[in-house]
C-alpha positions in Angstrom: 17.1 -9.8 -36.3 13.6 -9.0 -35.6 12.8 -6.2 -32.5 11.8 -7.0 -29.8 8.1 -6.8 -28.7 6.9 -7.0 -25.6 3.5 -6.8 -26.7 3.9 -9.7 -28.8 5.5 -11.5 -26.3 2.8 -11.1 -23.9 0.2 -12.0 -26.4 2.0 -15.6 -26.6 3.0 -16.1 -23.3 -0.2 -14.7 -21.6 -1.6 -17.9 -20.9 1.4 -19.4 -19.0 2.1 -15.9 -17.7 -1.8 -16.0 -15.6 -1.4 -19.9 -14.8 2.0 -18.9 -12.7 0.1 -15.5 -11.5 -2.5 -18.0 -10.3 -0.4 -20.5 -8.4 0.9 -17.0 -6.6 -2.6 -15.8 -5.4 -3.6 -19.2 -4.0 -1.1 -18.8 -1.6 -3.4 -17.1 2.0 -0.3 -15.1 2.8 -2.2 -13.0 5.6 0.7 -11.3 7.2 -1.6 -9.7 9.9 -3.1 -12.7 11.2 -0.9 -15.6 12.9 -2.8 -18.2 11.7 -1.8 -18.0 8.4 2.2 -17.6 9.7 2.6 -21.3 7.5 1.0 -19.8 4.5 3.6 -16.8 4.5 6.6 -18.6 4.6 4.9 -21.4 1.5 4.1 -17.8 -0.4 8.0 -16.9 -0.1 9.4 -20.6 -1.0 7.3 -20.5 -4.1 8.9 -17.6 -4.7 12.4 -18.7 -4.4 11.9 -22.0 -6.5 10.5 -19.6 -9.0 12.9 -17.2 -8.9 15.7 -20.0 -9.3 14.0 -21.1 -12.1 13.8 -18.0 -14.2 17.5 -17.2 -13.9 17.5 -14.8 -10.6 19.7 -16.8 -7.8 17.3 -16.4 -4.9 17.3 -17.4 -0.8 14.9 -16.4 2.1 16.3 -14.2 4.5 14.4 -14.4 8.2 13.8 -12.0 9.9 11.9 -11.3 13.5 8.6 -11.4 11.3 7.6 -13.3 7.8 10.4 -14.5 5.9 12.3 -12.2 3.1 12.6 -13.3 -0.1 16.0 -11.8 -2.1 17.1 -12.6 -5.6 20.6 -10.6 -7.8 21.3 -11.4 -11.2 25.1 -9.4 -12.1 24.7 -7.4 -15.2 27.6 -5.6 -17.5 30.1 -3.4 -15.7 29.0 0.7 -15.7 25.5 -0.4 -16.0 23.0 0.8 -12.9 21.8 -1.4 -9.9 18.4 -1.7 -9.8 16.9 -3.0 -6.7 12.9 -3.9 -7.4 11.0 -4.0 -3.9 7.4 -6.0 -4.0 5.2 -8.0 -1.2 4.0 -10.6 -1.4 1.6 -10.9 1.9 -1.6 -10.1 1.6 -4.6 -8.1 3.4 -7.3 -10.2 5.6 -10.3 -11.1 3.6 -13.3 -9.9 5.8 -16.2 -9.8 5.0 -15.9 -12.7 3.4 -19.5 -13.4 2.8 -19.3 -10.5 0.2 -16.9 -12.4 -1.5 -18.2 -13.6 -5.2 -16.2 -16.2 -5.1 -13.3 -17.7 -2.6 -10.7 -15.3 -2.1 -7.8 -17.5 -2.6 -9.3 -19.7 -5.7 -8.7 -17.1 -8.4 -11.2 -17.0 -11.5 -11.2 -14.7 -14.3 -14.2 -12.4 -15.2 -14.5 -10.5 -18.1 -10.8 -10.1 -18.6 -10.1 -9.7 -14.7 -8.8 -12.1 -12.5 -10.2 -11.9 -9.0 -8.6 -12.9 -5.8 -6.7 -11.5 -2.6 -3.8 -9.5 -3.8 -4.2 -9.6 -7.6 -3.6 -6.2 -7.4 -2.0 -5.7 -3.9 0.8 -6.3 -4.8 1.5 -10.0 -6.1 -0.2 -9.0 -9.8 2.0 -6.0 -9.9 5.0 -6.9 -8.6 4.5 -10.4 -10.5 4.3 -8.7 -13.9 7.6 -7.1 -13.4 9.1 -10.5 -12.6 7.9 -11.9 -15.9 9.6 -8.6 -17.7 13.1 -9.6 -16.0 12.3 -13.3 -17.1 11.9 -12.3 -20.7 15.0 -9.8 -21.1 17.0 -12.3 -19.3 16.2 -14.8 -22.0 16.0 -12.3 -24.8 19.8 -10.9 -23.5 18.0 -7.8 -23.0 19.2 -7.1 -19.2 22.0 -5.3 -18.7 22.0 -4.2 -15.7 22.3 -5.6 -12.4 19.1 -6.2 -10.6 18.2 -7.2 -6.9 14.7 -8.7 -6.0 13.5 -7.7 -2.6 10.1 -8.9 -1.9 8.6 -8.5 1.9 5.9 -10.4 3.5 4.9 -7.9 5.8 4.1 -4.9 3.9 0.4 -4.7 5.0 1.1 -5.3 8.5 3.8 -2.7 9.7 6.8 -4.0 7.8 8.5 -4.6 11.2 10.8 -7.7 10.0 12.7 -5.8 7.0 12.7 -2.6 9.1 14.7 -4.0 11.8 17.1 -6.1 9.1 18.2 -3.1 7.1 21.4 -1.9 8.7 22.7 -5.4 8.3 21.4 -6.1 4.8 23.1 -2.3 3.6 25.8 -3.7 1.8 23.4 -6.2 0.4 21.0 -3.6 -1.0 23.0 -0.9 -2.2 21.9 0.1 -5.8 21.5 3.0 -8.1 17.5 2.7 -8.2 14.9 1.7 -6.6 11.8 0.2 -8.2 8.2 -0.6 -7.1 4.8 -1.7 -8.8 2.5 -1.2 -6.3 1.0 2.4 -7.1 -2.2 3.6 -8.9 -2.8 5.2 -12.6 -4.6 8.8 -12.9 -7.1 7.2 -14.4 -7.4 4.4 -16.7 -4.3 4.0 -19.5 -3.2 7.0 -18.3 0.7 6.4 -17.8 1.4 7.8 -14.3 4.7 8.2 -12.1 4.0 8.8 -8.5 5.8 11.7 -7.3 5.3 11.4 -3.5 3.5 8.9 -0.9 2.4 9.5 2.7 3.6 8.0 6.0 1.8 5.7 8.1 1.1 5.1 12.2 -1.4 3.6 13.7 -2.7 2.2 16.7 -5.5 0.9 18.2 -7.5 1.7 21.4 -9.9 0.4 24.4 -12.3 2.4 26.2 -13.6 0.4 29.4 -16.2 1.0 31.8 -18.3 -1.2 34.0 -16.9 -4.4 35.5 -19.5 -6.9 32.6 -22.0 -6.0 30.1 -24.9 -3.8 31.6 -28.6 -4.4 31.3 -30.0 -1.1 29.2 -33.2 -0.3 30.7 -31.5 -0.6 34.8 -28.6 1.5 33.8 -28.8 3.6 31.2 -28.5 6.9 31.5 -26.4 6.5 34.6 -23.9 4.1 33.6 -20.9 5.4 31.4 -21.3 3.9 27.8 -18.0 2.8 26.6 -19.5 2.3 22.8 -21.1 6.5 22.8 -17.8 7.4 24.5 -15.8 5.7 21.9 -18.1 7.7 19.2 -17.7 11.0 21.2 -13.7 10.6 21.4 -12.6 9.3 17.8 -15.4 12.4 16.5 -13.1 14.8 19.0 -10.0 14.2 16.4 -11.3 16.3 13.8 -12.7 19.8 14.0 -16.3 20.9 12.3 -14.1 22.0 9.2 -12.9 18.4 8.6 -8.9 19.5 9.3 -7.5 17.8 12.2 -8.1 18.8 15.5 -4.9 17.3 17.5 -2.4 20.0 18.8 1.0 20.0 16.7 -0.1 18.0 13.6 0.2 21.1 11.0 3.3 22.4 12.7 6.4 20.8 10.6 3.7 20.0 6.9 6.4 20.8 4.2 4.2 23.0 1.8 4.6 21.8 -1.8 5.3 24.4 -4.0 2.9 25.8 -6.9 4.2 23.5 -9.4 3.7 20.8 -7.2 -0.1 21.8 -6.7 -0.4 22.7 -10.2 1.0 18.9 -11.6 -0.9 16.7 -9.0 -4.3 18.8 -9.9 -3.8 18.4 -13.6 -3.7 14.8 -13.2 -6.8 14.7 -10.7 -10.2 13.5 -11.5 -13.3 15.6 -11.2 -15.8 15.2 -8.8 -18.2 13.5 -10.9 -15.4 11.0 -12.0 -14.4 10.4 -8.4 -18.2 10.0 -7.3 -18.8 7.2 -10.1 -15.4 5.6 -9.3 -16.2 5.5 -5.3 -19.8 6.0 -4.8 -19.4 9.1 -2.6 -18.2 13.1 -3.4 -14.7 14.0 -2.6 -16.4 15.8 0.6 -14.1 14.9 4.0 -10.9 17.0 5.4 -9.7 20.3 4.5 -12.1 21.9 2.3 -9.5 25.0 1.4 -8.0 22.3 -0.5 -8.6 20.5 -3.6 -8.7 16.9 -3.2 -6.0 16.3 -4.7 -3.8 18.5 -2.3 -5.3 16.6 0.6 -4.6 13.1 -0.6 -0.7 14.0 -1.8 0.2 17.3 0.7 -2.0 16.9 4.3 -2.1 14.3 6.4 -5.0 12.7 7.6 -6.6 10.2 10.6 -8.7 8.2 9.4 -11.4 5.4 11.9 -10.7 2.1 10.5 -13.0 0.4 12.7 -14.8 0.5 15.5 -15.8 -2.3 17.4 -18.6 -3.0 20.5 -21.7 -4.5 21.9 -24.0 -6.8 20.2 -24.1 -6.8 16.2 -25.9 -9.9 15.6 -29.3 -10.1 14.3 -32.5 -8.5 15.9 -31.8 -6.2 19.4 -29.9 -7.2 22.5 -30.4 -4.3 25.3 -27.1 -3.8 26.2 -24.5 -1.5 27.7 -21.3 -3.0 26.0 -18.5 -3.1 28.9 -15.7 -2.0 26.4 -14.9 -0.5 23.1 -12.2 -0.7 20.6 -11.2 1.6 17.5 -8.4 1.2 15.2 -7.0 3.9 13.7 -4.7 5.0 11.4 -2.8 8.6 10.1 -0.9 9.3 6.9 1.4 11.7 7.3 3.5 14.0 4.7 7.1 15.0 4.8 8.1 17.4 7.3 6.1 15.4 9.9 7.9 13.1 12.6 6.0 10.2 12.8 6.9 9.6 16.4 6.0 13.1 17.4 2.7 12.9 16.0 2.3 9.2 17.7 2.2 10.9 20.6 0.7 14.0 19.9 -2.8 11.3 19.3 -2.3 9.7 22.3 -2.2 12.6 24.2 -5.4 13.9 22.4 -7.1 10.9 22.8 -6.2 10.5 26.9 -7.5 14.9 27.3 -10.7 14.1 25.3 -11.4 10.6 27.2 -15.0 11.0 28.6 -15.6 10.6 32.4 -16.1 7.3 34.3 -14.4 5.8 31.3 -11.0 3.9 31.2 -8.2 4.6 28.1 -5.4 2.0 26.9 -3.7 1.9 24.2 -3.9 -1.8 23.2 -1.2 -1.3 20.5 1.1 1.1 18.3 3.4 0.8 15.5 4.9 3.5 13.5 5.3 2.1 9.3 7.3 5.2 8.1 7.4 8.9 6.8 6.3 10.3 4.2 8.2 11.5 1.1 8.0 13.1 -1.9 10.5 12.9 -5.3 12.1 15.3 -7.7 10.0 15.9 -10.7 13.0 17.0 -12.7 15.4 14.4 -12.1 17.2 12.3 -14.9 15.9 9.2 -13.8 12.2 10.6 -13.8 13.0 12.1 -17.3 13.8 8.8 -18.7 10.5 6.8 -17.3 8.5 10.2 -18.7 10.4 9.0 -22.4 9.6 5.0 -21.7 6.1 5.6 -20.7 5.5 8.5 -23.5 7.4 5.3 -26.0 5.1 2.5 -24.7 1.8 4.0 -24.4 1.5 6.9 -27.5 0.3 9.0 -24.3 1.5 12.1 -22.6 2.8 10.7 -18.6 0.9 12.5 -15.7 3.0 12.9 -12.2 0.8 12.2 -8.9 1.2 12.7 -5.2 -0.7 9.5 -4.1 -2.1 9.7 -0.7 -1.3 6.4 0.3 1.4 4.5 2.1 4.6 1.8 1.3 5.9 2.3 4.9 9.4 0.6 4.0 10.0 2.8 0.8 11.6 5.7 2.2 14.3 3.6 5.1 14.8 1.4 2.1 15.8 3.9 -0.4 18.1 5.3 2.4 19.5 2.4 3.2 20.2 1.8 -0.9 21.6 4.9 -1.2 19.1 4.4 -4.5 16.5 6.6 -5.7 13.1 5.6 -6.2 10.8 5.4 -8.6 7.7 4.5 -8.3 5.0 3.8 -11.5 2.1 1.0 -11.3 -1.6 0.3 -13.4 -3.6 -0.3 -10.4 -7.4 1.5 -10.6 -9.8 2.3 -8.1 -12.1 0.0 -9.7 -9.3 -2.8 -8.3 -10.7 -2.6 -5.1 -7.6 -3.5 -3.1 -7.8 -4.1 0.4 -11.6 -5.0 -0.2 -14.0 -7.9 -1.0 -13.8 -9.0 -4.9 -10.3 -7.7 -5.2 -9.5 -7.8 -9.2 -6.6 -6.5 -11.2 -7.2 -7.1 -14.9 -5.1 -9.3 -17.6 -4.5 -5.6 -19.5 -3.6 -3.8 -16.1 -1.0 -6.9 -15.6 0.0 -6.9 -19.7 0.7 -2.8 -19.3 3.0 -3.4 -16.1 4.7 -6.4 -18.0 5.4 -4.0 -21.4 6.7 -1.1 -18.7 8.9 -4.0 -17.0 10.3 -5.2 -20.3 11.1 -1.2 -22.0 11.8 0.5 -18.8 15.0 -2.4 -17.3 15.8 -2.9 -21.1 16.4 1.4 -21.2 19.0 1.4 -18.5 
């Protein structure tokens, strides 16, 4: 009987394997704009027919948001339940004029296929899919393995948050699985240890009744675009740590291994400056970068928005302001707690003759962090060591899943968490790419990792 080989497998079935990838990324599943509620729910039927197709019974579950897609194929008796969690909406696509080409027409360039979520998540999450298709037609799954994919990942995950206590008999499982994580660095096999918690919320600053004319009122009218400078600059101190009462008090300190693994597997300054385009230079300068992005939590200004932006000058006093922002948080911190503990900064520090609402709030989940030394991390260190001729690194990512910690709970599973995405992917960004080796490792990990269980 010859062995199997996922590589070789790949190398025939790539072509098929990016055509079915394709149809997936055509899909505008925008969870965070209404518009594209249609284009959601087509994602998750597509997903369902294919699912069907490839031997995993599947069925949309609804829920208050964007429809849940749910698959379960029974393997042999004593063997683990593995319950794989993916997403398959996508971010907005602005600017879109810095788009190379549309968004949602995907085209390959030098061996990288670029479109809206062909990294986050539907290229990562879609290569593990292909795994499961070949072991189920190789007879190389054993065990029992649920499909959970969410269509709100990227906009609060409020639909499968609210349906877990009645999908908890549903979901139980031994582990749970996610593609949707970063490498170290490039073919560098890496198993994420811990990711931060999200909230967010955004804000208005008002002032006069209508727009004001410059040169009649300023410097007597209160500005709500310099106040909304002045109050999101009050959140941090000089030092770049964070200058809201109460946000250090409950940080769980990771202990000197912790430091010592998620620093071995950082990149240098010079590596991070060619990667990003700027030094490693903001927060907590006692700390190394690393220790900031996977052990303190941050607030970070995702946008701020007033007055006139168009081309040329427009002497205005803008009437309002708005700033979206966003904190990832690390275990020991209650996300609702440190919700409010913003708010309440933000209303002290709220510049005079100018009006504070909050226009909205959401909290997407704490943070957590994973064993290093358990048995289940032990055996992805031995598949990933097996697949790639290459030593695993761990790494405390700094960013967010908001769902994976309630959902593991809720599982009773624990969670592992290994992808092949790269800075150089640009998720959440124009000209979003993943490439067709980035997709082929997450396909050979899919196919050794299920097949070891």
């Amino acid at each position: 009987m010859a062995k199997f080989n996922p590589a070789g497998i790949f190398s025939r079935e790539e072509k098929r394997f990016i055509g079915e990838w394709s149809e997936l990324l055509a899909f505008p599943s925008i969870s965070a704009d209404p518009a594209h509620a249609p284009d959601c729910r087509s994602c998750a039927k597509w997903l369902v027919s294919h699912l069907d197709k490839i031997g995993f019974p599947a069925k949309l579950l609804e829920t208050s948001g964007h429809p849940v897609v749910f698959a379960e194929r029974k393997g042999k008796p004593g063997k683990p339940v593995v319950l794989f969690y993916g997403h398959y909406d996508v971010q907005p696509v602005d600017p879109i004029d810095e788009w190379q080409t549309p968004p949602f027409e995907p085209v390959i360039r030098n061996g990288r296929v670029y479109a809206r979520g062909a990294e986050d998540d539907k290229g990562q999450f879609f290569a593990i899919i292909k795994a499961m298709e070949i072991l189920v037609s190789s007879d190389k799954l054993d065990c029992t393995v649920k499909i959970i994919i969410e269509g709100e990942e990227e906009y609060r995950s409020l639909g499968i948050s609210e349906s877990l206590e009645k999908w908890q008999e549903m979901l139980k499982a031994d582990i749970l699985m996610l593609c949707d994580t970063n490498m170290a660095a490039p073919d560098t096999p890496t198993i994420i240890m811990g990711l931060r918690g999200i909230i967010s919320l955004e804000i208005a600053l008002t002032g006069p009744r209508h727009d004001l004319h410059s040169g009649m009122h300023g410097g007597v009218a209160p500005n709500p675009a310099a106040g909304m400078a002045k109050l999101v600059a009050s959140l941090h101190n000089p030092d770049g740590s964070i200058a809201v009462p109460g946000m250090y008090d409950s940080v769980a300190e990771p202990s000197e291994r912790e430091k010592k693994l998620a620093n071995a597997s950082a990149p240098d300054e010079a590596t991070y400056m060619t990667a990003i385009g700027v030094p490693p230079v903001a927060g907590e300068k006692r700390f190394s970068p690393a220790e900031r992005l996977g052990f303190r939590p941050s607030i970070d200004i995702n946008g701020i928005h007033s007055g006139y932006g168009g081309p040329g000058m427009k002497t205005v006093i803008s009437s309002r302001a708005i700033a979206k922002i966003t904190s990832r948080l690390v275990p020991g911190q209650d996300p609702k707690f440190c919700l409010r503990a913003i708010i309440q900064h933000l209303i002290k520090n709220t510049p005079t003759g100018l009006n504070l609402s909050v226009v909205e709030q959401s909290i997407g989940g704490p943070g957590f962090k994973l064993n290093p030394d358990s048995a289940l991390v032990k055996k992805a260190e031995d598949v990933l060591r097996q697949m790639s001729g290459k030593e695993p690194v761990f790494m405390w990512e700094g960013a967010s899943v908001p769902i994976v910690a309630s959902l593991a709970e809720t599982a009773g599973a624990e969670p592992l968490l290994i992808g092949f995405g790269l800075d150089e992917d640009r998720i959440h960004a124009p000209n979003e790419s993943y490439s067709i080796n980035q997709f082929r490792m997450g396909f050979i990990y899919g196919c050794t990792m299920l097949s070891a269980l």
